[in-house]
C-alpha positions as CSV (number, residue, x, y, z in Angstrom):
1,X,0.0,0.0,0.0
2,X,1.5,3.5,-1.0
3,X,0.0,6.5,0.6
4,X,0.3,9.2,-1.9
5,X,-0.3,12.7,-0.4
6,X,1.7,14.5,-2.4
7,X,-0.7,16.7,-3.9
8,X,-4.3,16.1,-5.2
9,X,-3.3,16.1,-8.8
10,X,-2.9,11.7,-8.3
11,X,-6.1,11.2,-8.2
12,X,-7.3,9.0,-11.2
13,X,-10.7,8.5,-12.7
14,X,-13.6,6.4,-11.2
15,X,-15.2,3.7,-12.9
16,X,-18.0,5.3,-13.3
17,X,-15.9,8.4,-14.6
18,X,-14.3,6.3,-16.9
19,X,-17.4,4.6,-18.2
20,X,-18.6,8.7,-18.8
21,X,-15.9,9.1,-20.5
22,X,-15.8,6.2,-23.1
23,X,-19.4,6.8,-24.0
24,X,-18.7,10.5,-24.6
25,X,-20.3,11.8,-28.1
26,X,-17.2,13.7,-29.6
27,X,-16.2,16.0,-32.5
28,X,-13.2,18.0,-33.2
29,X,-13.5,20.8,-30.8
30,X,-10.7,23.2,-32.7
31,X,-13.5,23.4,-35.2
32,X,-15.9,23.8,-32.0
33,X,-17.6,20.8,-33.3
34,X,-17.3,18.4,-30.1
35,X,-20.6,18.4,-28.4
36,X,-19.5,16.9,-25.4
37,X,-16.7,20.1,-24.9
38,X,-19.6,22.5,-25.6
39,X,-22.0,21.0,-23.0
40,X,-19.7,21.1,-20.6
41,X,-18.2,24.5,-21.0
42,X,-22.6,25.2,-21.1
43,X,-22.5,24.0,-17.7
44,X,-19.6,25.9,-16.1
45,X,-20.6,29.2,-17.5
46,X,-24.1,28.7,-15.9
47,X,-22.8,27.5,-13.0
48,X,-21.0,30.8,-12.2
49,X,-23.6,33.1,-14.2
50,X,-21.4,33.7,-17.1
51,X,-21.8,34.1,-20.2
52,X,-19.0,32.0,-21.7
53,X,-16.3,29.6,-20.5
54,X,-13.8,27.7,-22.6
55,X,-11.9,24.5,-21.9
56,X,-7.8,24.4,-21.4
57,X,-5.5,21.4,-20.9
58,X,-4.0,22.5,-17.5
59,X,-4.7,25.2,-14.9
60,X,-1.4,27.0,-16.1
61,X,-2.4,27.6,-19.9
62,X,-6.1,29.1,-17.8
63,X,-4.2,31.6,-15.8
64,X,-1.8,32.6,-18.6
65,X,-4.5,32.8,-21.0
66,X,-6.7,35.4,-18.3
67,X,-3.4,37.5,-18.1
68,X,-2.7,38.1,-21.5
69,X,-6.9,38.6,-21.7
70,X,-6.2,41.5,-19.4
71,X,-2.9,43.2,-20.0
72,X,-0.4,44.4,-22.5
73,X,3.4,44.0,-22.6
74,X,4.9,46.2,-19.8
75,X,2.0,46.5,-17.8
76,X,2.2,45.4,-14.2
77,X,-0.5,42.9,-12.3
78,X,-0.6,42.5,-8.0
79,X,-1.0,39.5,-6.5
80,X,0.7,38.1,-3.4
81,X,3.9,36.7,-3.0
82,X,2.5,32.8,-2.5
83,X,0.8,33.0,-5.7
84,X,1.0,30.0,-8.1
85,X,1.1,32.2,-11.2
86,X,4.5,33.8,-10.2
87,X,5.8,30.6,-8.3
88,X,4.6,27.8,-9.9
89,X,3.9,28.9,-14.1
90,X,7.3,28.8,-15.2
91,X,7.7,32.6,-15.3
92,X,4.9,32.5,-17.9
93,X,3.8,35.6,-16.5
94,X,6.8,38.1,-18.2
95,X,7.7,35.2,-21.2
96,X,4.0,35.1,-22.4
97,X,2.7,38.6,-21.7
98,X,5.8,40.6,-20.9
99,X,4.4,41.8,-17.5
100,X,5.9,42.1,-14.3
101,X,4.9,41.2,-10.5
102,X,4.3,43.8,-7.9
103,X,3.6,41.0,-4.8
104,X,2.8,41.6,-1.6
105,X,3.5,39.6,1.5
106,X,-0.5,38.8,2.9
107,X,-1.8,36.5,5.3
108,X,-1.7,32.9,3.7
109,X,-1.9,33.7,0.1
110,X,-4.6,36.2,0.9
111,X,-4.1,39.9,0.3
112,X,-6.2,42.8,1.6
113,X,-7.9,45.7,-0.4
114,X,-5.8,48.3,1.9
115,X,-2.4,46.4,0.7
116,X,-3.9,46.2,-2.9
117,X,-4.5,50.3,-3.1
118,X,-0.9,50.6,-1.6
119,X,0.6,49.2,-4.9
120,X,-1.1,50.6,-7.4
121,X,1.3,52.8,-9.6
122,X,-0.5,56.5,-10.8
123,X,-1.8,55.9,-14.2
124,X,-0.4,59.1,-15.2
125,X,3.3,58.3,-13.9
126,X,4.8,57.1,-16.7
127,X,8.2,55.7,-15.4
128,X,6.7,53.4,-13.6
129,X,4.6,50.1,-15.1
130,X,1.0,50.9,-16.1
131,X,-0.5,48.5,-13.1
132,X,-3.8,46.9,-15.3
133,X,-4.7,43.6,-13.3
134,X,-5.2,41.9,-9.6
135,X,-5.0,38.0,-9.8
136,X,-6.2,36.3,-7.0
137,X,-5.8,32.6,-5.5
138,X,-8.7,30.6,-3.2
139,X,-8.0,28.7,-1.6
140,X,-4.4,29.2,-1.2
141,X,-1.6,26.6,-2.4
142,X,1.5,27.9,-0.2
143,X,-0.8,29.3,2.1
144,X,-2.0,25.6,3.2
145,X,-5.4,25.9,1.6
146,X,-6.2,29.0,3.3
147,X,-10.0,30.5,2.3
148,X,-10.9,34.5,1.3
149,X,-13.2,36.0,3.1
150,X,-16.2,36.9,0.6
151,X,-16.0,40.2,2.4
152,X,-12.6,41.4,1.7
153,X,-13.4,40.0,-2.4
154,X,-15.9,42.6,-2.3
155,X,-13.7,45.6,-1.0
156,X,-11.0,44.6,-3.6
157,X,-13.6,44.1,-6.5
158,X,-14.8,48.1,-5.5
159,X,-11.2,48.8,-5.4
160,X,-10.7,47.4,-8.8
161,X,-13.7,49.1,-10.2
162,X,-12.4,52.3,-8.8
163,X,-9.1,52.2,-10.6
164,X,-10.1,50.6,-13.7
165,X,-8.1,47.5,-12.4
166,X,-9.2,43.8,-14.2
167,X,-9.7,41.2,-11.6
168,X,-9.1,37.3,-12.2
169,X,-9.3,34.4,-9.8
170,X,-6.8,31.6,-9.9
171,X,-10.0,29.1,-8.3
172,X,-7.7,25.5,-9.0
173,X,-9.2,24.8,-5.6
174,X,-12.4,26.9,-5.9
175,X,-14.2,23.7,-5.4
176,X,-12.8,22.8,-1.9
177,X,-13.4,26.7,-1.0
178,X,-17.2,26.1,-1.9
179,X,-17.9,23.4,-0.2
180,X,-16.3,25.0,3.1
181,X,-18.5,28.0,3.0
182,X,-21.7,26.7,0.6
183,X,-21.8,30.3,-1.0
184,X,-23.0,30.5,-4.5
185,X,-20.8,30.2,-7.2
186,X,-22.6,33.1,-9.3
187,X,-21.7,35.5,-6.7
188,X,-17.8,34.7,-7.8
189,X,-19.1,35.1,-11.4
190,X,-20.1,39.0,-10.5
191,X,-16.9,39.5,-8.8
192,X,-14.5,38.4,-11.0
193,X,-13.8,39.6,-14.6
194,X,-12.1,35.8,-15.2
195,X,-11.9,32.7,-13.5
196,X,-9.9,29.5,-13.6
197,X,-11.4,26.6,-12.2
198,X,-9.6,23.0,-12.5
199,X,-10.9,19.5,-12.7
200,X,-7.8,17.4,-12.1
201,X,-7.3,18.0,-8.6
202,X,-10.0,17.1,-5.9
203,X,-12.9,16.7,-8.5
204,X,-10.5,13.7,-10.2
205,X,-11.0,14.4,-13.7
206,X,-7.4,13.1,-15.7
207,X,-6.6,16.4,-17.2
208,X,-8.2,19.9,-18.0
209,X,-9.6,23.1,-16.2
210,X,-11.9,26.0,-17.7
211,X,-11.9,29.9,-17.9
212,X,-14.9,31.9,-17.5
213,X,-15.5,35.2,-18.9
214,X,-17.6,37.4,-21.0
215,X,-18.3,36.4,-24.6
216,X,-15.7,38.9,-25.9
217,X,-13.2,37.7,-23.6
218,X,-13.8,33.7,-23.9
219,X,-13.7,34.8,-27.8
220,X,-10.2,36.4,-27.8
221,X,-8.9,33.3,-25.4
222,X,-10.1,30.7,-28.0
223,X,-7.4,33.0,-29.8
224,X,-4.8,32.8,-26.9
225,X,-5.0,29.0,-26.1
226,X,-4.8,28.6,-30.3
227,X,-1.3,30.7,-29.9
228,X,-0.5,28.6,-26.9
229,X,-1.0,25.7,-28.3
230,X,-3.9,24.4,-26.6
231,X,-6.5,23.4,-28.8
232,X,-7.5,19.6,-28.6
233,X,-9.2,17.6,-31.0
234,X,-12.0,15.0,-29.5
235,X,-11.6,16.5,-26.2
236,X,-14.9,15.4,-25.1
237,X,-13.5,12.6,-23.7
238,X,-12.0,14.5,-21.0
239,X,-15.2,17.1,-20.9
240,X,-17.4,14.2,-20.2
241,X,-15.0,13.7,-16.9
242,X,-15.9,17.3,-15.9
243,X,-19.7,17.0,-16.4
244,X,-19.7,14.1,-14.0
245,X,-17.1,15.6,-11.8
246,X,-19.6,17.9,-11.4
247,X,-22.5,16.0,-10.7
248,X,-21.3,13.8,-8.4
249,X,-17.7,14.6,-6.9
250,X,-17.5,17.9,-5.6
251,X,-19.7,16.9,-2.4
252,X,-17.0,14.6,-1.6
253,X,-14.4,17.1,-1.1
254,X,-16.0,17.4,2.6
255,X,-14.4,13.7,3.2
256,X,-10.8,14.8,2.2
257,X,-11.0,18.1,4.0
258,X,-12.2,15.8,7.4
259,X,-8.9,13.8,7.0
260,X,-7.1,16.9,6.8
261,X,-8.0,18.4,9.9
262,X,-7.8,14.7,11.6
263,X,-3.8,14.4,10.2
264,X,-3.4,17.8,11.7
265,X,-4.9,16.7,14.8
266,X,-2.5,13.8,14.9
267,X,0.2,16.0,14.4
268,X,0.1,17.9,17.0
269,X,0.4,15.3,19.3
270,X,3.8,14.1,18.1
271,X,6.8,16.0,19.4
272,X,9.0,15.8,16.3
273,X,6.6,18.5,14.9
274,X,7.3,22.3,15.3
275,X,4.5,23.8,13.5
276,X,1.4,23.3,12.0
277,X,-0.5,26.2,9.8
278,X,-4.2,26.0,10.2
279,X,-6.3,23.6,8.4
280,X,-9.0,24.9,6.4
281,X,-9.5,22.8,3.5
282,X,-7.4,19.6,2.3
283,X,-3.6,21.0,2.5
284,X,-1.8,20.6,5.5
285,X,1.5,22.1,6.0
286,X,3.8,21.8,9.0
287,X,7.0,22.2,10.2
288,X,9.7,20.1,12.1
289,X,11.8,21.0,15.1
290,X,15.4,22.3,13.9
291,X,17.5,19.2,15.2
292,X,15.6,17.1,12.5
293,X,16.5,16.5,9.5
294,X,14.0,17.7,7.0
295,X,15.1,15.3,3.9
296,X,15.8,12.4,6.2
297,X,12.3,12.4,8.0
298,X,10.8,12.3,4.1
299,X,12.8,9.4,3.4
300,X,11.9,7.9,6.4
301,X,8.1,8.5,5.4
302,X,8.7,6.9,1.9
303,X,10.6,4.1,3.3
304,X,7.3,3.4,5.0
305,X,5.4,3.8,1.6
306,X,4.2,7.4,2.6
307,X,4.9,10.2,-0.1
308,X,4.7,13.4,1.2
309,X,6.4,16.8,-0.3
310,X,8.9,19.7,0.9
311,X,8.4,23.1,0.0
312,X,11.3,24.5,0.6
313,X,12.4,26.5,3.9
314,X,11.5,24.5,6.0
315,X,7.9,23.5,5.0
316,X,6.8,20.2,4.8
317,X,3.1,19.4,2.8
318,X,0.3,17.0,2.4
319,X,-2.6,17.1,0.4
320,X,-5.5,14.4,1.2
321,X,-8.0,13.7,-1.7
322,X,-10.5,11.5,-3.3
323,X,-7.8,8.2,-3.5
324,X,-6.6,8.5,-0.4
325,X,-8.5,6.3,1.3
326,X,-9.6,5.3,5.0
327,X,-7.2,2.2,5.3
328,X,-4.1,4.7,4.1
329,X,-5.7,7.4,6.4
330,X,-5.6,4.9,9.4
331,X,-2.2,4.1,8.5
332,X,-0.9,7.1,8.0
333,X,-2.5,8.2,11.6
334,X,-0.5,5.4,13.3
335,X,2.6,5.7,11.3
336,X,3.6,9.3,12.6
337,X,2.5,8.0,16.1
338,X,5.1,5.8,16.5
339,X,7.9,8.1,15.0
């Protein structure tokens, strides 16, 4: 048995996902011919009351595609220091749309209105970049999985209104957010200019995520993802994942985040660990006292068939999802017991 909680991005399709999948009616989507793609991006759209969505191989290609949407070369966008589009997109960010980062050090990935206004460069100063876009991330990857507050979105949507300022969301784990706080997914569709929402994490789908905009912007990203590269043929074999992903997965997201908080839980009780962020979703990330050895205790985990990640500095990570089940959650429990 191998207890994979590296991230939720192992999880494979169900049987019944599969069996969706196979019996897909496809057509070659470049053309916009596959009906299965075209139900499905039907479906998000309505979901989040917009008008359009269109479907992307990965997460990455979304966000890159919503910041070329909403900037020009030498423009500037904000978003925090954790974020996954400056981290974790291959510097996509200044290579795809030549624009820079301003970050800003929040609280878990999460940045405020008040630190949002404090970066925004005069439109009228010319030596410094044009600033044109806020990006976004809930819940938070680096930040352990951390959840906005629907409050503060609304003081930074004003905000962005107020200085002419585009607002995307980077929602890979929108999902696991929703399900935490039930709140309707069309009041993110008002909020939000662009969103990127993916299906290969805790929802299980094998591959794919979707932007949703307006008409005119889903347009010129069919445009962008062409120029990226993105366009799939019968793709409806993965849409048809999605639509049941959608149907019948994203309750279960309440199990993994459970297992979450009961792994944090455990580790607090074991005196090799130093700290523990707090749990909010299905990300747990924790530290271990200074006289461990950081590489040494992940070996020692995946010589015991447990495969867990480092973040760097000092962070350790897990991620629980729909695979991980309760015989590798019991073992996993008495495993760091005993360490």
């Amino acid at each position: 048995m191998i207890v994979n909680l590296i991230s939720d991005t192992v999880t494979k399709p169900s049987k019944r996902m599969l069996e969706s999948m196979f019996s897909a009616s496809v057509g070659d989507d470049v053309f916009k011919e596959d009906p299965s793609v075209n139900l499905f991006e039907n479906e998000v759209a309505e979901l989040f009351g917009k008008e359009a969505a269109l479907f992307f191989p990965s997460g990455t290609m979304t966000n890159q595609t919503a910041i070329k949407l909403h900037t020009r070369p030498g423009d500037q966008l904000i978003c925090d220091h954790y974020a996954h589009i400056f981290n974790y997109e291959g510097g996509g960010v200044s290579f795809n749309s030549g624009v820079s980062c301003k970050m800003i050090q929040g609280d878990r990935g999460r940045i405020s209105s008040k630190q949002i206004q404090n970066c925004i460069n005069p439109s009228d100063f010319y030596h410094s970049p044009r600033t044109s876009l806020v990006c976004l991330e809930n819940t938070t990857n680096k930040g352990g999985g951390a959840i906005y507050d629907l409050v503060e979105i609304k003081k930074i949507r004003s905000l962005c209104d107020q200085e002419n300022l585009a607002l995307h969301l980077d929602g890979a784990r929108l999902w696991n957010a929703l399900e935490v706080t039930k709140e309707d997914p069309k009041v993110y569709g008002i909020l939000f200019d662009t969103i990127s929402l993916c299906f290969s994490k805790g929802l299980g789908c094998p591959v794919g995520s979707v932007l949703v905009g307006s008409k005119v912007q889903i347009n010129e990203a069919l445009r962008i993802r062409k120029v990226f590269g993105g366009g799939m043929r019968q793709a409806g074999y993965l849409a048809a994942a999605g639509s049941y992903a959608l149907k019948y997965h994203r309750a279960d997201l309440n199990k993994d985040h459970l297992k979450a908080k009961e792994i944090a839980d455990t580790l607090k009780k074991c005196s090799f660990v130093k700290e523990i962020q707090p749990v909010s979703t299905n990300i747990i990330i924790f530290s271990i006292k200074d006289d461990y050895d950081q590489d040494l205790f992940v070996q020692n985990l995946k010589e015991k068939s447990i495969l867990i990640i480092s973040l760097g500095k000092g962070k350790l990570r897990m991620v629980t999802h729909r695979d991980y089940t309760d015989a590798q959650h019991e073992y996993l429990i008495s495993t760091l017991l005993k360490m």
